[in-house]
VOPAGU-2260 file (C-alpha; in pm, 1 decimal, decimal comma):
REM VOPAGU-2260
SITE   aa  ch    i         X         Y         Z
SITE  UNK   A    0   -7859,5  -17782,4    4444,0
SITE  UNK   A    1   -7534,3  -17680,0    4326,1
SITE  UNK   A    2   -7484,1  -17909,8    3943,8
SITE  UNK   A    3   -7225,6  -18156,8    3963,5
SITE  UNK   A    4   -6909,5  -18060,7    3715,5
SITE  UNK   A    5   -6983,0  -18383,1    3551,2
SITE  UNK   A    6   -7328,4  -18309,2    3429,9
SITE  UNK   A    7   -7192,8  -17959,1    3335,3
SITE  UNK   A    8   -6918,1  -18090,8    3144,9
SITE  UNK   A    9   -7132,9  -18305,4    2915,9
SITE  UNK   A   10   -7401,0  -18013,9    2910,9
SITE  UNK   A   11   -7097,5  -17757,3    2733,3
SITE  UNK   A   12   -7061,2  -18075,6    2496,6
SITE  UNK   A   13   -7429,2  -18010,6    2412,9
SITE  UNK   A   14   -7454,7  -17703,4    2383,9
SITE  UNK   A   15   -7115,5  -17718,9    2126,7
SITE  UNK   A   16   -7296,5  -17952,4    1902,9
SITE  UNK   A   17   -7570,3  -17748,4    1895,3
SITE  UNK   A   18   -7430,0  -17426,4    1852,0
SITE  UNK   A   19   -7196,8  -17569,8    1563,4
SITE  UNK   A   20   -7497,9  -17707,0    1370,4
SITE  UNK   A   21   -7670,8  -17374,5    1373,8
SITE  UNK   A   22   -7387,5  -17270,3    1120,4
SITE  UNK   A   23   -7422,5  -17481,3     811,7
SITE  UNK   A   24   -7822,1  -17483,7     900,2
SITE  UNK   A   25   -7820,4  -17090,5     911,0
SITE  UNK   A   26   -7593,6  -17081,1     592,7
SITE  UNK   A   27   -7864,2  -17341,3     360,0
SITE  UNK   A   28   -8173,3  -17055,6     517,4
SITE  UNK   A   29   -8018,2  -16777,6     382,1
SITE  UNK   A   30   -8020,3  -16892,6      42,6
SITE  UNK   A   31   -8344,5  -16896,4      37,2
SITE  UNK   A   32   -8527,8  -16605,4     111,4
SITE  UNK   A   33   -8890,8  -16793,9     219,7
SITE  UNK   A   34   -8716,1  -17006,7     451,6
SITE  UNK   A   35   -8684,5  -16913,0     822,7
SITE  UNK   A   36   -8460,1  -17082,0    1082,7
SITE  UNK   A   37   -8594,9  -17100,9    1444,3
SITE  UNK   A   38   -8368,3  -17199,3    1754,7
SITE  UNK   A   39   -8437,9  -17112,4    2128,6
SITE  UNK   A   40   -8374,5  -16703,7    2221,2
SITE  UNK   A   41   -8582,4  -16394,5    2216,9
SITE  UNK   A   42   -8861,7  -16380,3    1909,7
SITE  UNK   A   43   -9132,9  -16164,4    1869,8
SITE  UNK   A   44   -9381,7  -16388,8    1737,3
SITE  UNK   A   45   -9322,0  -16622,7    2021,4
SITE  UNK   A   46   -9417,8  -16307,9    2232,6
SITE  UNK   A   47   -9165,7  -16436,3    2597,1
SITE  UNK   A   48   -9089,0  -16757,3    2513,6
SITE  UNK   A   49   -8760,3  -16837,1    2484,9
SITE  UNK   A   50   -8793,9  -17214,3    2384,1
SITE  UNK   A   51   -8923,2  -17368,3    2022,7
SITE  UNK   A   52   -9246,2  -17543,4    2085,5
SITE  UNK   A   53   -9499,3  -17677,6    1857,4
SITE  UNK   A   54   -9789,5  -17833,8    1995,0
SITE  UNK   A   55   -9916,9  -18181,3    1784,4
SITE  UNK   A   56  -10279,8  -18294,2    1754,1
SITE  UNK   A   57  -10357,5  -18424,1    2111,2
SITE  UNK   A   58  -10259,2  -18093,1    2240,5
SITE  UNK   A   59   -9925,1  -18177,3    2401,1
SITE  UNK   A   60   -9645,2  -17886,2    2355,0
SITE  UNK   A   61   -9281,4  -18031,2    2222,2
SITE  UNK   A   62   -8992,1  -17829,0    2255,9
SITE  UNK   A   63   -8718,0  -17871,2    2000,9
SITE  UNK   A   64   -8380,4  -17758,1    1906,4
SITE  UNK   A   65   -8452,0  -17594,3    1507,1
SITE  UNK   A   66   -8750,9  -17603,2    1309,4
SITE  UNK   A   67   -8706,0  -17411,3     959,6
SITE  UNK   A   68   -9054,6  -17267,1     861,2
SITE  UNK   A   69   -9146,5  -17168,9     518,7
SITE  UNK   A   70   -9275,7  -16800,8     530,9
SITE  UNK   A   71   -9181,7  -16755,2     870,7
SITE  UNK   A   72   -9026,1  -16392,3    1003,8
SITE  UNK   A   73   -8952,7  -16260,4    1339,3
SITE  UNK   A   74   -9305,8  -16171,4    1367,7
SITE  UNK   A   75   -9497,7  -16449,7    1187,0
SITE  UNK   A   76   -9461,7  -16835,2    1266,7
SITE  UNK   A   77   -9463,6  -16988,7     934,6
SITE  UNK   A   78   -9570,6  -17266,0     814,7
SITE  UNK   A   79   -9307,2  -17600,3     970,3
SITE  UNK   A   80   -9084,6  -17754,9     687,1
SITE  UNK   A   81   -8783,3  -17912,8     911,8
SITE  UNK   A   82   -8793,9  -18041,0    1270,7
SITE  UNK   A   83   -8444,2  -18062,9    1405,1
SITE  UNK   A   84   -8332,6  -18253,7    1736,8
SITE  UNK   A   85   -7997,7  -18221,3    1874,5
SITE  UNK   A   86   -7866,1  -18483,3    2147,1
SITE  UNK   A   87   -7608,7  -18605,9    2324,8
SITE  UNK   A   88   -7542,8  -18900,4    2551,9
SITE  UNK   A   89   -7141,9  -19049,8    2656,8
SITE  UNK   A   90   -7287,1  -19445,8    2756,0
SITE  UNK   A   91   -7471,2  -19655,8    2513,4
SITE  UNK   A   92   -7681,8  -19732,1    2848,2
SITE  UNK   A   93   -7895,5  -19398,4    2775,9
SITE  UNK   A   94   -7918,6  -19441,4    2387,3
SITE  UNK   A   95   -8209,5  -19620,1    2375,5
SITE  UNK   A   96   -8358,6  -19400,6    2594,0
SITE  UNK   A   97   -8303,0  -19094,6    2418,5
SITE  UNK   A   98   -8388,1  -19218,0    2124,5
SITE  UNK   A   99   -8719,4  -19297,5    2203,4
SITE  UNK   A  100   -8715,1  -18967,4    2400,8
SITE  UNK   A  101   -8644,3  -18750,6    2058,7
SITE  UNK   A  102   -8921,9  -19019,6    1821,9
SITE  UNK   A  103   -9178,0  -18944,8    2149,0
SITE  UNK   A  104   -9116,9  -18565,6    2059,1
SITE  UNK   A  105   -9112,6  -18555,7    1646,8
SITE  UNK   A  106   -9323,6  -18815,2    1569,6
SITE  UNK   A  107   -9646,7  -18666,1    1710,2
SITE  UNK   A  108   -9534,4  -18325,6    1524,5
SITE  UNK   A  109   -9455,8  -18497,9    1184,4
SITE  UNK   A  110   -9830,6  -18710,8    1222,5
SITE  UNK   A  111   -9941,6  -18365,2    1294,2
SITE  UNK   A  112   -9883,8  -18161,5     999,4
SITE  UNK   A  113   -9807,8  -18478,1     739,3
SITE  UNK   A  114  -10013,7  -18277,5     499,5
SITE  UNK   A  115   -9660,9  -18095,8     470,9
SITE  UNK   A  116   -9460,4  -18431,4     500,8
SITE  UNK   A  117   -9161,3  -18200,7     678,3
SITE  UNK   A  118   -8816,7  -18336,3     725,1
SITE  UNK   A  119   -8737,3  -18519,9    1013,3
SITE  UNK   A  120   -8382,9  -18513,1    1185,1
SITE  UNK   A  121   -8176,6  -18570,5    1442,6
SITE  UNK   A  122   -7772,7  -18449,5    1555,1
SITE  UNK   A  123   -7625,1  -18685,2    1748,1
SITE  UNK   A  124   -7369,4  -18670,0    1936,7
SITE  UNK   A  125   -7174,3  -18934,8    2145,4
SITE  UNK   A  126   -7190,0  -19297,1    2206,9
SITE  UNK   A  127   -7537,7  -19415,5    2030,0
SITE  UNK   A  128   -7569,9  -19795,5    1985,0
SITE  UNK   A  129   -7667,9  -19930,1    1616,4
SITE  UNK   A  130   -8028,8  -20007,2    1742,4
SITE  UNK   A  131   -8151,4  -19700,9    1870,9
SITE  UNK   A  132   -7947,9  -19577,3    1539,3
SITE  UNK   A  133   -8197,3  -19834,0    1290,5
SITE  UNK   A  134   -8520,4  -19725,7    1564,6
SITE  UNK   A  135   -8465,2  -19386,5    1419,5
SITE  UNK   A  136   -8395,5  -19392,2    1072,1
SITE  UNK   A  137   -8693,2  -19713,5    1040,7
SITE  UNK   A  138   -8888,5  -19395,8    1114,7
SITE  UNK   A  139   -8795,5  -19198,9     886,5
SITE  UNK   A  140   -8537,4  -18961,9    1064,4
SITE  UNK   A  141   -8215,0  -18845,7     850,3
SITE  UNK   A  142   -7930,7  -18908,7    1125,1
SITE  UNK   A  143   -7607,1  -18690,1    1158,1
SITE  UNK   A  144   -7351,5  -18851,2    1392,8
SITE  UNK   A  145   -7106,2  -18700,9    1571,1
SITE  UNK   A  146   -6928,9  -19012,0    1702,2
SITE  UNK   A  147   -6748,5  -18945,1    2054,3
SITE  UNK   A  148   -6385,2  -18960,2    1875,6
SITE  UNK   A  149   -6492,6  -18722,1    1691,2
SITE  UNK   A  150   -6613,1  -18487,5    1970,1
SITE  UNK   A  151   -6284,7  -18538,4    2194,6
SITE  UNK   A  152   -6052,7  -18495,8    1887,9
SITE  UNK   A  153   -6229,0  -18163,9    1798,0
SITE  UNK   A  154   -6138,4  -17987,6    2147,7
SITE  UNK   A  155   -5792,8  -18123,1    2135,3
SITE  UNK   A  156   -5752,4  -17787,0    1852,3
SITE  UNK   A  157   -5731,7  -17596,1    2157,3
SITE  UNK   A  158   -5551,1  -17836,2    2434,4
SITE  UNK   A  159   -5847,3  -17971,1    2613,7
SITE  UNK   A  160   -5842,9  -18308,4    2685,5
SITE  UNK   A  161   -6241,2  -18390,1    2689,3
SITE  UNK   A  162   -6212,0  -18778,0    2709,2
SITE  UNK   A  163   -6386,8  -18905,6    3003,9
SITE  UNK   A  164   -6570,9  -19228,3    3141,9
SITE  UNK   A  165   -6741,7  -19359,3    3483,5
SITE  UNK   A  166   -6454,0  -19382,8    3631,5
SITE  UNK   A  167   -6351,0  -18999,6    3614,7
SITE  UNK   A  168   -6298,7  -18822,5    3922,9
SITE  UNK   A  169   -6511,7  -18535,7    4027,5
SITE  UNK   A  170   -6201,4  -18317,7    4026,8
SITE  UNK   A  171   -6093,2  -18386,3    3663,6
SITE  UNK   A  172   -6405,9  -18303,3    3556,9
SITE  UNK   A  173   -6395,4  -17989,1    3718,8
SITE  UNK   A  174   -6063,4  -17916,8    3587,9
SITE  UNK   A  175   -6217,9  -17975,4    3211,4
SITE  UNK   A  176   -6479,8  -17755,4    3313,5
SITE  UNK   A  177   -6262,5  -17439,7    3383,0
SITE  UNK   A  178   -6040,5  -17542,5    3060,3
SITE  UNK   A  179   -6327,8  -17455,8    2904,8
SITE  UNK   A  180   -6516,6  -17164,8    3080,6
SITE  UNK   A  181   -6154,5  -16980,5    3012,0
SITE  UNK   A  182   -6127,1  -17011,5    2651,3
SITE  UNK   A  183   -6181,7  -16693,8    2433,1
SITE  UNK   A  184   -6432,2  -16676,8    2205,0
SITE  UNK   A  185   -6232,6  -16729,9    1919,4
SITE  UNK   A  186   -6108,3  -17038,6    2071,6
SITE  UNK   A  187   -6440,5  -17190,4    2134,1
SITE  UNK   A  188   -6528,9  -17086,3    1760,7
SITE  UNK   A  189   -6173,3  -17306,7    1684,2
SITE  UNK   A  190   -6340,1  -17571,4    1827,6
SITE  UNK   A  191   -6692,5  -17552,9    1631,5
SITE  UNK   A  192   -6477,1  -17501,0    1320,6
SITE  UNK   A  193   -6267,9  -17816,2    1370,9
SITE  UNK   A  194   -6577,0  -18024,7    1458,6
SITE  UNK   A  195   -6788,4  -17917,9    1102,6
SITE  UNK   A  196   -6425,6  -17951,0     946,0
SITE  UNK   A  197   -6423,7  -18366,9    1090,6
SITE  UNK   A  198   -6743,6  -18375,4     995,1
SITE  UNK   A  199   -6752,2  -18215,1     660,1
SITE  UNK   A  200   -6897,9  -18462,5     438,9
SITE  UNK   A  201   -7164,6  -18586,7     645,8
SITE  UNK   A  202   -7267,9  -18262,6     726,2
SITE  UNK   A  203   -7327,6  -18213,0     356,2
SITE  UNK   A  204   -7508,5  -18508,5     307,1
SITE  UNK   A  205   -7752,8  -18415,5     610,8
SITE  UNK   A  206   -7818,7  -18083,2     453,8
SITE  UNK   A  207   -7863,1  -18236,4      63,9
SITE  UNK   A  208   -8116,9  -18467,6     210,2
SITE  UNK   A  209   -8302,2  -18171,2     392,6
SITE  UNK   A  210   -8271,0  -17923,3      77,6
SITE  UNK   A  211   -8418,0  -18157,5    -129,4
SITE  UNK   A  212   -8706,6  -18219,2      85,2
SITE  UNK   A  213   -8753,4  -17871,6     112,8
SITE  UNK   A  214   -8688,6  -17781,2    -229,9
SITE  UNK   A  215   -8894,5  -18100,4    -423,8
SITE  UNK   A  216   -9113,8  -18026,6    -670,6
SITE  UNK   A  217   -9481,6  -18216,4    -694,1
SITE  UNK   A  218   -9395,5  -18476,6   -1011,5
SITE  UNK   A  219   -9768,5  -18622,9   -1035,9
SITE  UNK   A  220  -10152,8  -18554,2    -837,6
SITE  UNK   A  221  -10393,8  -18829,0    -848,3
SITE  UNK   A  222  -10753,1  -18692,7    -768,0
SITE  UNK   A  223  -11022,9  -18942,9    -725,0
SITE  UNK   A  224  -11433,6  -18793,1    -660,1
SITE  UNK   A  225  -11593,3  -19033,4    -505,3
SITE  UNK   A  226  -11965,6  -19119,9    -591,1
SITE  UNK   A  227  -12253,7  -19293,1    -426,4
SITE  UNK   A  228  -12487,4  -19381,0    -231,3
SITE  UNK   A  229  -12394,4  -19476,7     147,1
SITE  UNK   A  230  -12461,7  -19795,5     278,3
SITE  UNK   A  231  -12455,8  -19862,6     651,1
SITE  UNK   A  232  -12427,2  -20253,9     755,6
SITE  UNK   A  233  -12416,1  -20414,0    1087,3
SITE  UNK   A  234  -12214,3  -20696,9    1067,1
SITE  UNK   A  235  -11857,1  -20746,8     830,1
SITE  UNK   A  236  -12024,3  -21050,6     596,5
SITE  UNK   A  237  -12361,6  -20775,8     524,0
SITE  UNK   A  238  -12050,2  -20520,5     405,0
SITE  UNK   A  239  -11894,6  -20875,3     215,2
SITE  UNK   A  240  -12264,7  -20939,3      62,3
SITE  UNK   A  241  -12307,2  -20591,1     -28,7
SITE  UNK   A  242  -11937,4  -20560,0    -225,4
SITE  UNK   A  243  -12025,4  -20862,4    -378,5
SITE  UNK   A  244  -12376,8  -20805,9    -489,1
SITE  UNK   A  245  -12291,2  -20423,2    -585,3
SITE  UNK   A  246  -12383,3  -20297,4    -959,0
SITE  UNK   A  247  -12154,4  -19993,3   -1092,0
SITE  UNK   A  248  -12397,0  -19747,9   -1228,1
SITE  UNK   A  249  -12291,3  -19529,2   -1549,7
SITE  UNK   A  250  -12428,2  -19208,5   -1402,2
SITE  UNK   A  251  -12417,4  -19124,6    -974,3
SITE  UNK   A  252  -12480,2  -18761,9    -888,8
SITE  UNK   A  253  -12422,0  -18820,5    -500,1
SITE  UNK   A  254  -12084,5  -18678,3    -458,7
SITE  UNK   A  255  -11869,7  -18804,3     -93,4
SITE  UNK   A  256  -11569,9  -18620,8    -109,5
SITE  UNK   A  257  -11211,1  -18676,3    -289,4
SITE  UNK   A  258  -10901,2  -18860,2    -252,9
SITE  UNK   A  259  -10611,7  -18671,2    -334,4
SITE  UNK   A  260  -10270,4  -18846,6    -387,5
SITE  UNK   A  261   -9940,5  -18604,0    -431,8
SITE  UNK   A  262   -9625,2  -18783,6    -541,7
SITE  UNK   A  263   -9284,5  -18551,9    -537,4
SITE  UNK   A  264   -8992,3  -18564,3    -728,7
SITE  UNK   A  265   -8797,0  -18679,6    -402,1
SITE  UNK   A  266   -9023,2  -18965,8    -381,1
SITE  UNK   A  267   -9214,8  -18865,5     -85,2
SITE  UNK   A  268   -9574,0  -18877,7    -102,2
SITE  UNK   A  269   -9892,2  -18763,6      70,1
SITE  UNK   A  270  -10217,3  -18858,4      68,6
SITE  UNK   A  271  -10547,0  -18700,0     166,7
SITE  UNK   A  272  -10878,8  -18721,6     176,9
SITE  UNK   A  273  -11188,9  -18453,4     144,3
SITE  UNK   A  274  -11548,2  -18430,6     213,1
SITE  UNK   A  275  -11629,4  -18086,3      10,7
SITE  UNK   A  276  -11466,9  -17911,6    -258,9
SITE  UNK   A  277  -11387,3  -17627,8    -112,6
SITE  UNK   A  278  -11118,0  -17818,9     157,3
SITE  UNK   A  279  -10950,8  -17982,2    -146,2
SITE  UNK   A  280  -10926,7  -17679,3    -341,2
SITE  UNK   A  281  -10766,3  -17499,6       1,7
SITE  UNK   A  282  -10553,5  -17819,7      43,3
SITE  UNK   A  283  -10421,3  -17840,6    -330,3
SITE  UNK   A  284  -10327,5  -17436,7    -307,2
SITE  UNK   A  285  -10109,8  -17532,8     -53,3
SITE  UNK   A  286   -9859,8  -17665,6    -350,5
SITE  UNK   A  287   -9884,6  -17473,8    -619,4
């Protein structure tokens, strides 16, 4: 089935965004040689696929638009420091939606390697209502908006009107659509320069927020051994009785495992726990 010039319309709004953000993402990677920005296309290590996908702890496979690895190559998928969703959507209608869509896809991966407590974020581009704007940031997503204005004033650099609603006739879309699919490549590039240009600032503040995530430094560790013997109970009050009734002693030789608190200079924090030495030695090396 033939796609409707509608649907390709808003997908070459998309794929703009996208494309655009790849620019001031690419520019903070190469100023630091162990970082390594992923986005879909042809890479070795992948082997022949095309598409980022990282699979979280219940096995399911997420594709997504960037992830920046540290100590990743061509040939080596590195270890995942920044998960990076781009959307778009033109009716508040499908916000909420999508929203959920992109938290159903990064949440999983952030629970999944929280050991690395990655950045979370999301591009967004169009009309997004301030709810499914607070559902994403309550979880912890950094948000860069791209308001709709914003979007239709950026193509107007090269005399394409791309304003449209429901009521927009099949036709005009089509018409946008060949505006487009005619433009040079230099003009397109006009376009992606005028929309980072509107955008400037924010931009900035995005990629502050993700440098210093990827660039904290570990400010304090908190390592607890835990000693003792276990006791197994049946019932809550025999665990209540036992608390109560419990005697520290001033020497325990049974060792359980650690707890391991790291606190950065960002203010994020992680928190772990270990049954042998050896796994919180490996864990700890992990930051050093």
């Amino acid at each position: 089935m033939a796609q409707s010039p509608a649907h390709k319309f808003g997908q070459i709004i998309g794929d703009l965004l996208e494309n655009s953000m790849e620019v001031p993402l690419r520019s903070f990677v190469n100023k630091n040689p162990r970082l390594y920005l992923d986005k879909k296309g042809n890479r070795p290590a992948r082997g022949t696929k095309k598409k980022v996908a990282w699979t979280d702890l219940n096995g399911n496979v997420h594709d997504l638009d960037f992830v920046i690895e540290l100590d990743g190559s061509e040939h080596k998928i590195g270890t995942p420091a920044v998960f990076i969703e781009i959307a778009w959507r033109r009716y508040t209608k499908h916000s909420r939606n999508k929203a959920q869509e992109i938290q159903g896809a990064i949440a999983p991966l952030f629970e999944t390697y929280k050991n690395y407590c990655p950045f979370i974020g999301v591009v967004l581009g169009g009309v997004f209502t301030t709810g499914s704007l607070k559902q994403l940031e309550s979880l912890g997503f950094k948000i860069l908006y791209f308001n709709y204005d914003t979007i239709v004033e950026a193509f107007v650099v090269e005399g394409i009107d791309a304003f449209f609603d429901e009521d927009t006739d099949v036709q005009v879309f089509q018409q946008k659509v060949d505006a487009v699919e005619n433009l040079t490549p230099q003009q397109v590039q006009n376009i992606k320069n005028k929309l980072i240009e509107l955008k400037s600032d924010e931009i900035n503040n995005f990629i502050k927020y993700l440098s210093d995530t990827v660039a904290r430094t570990v400010s304090r560790v908190i390592v607890i051994a835990i000693h003792g013997d276990q006791y197994e109970v049946n019932s809550i009050q025999d665990a209540i009785d036992y608390i109560s009734n419990y005697k520290s002693k001033k020497s325990v030789n049974v060792l359980l495992g650690f707890d391991i608190y790291i606190k950065f200079n960002n203010g994020d924090r992680i928190e772990a726990n270990f049954n042998e030495k050896e796994r919180a030695i490996q864990f700890l090396s992990n930051y050093k």
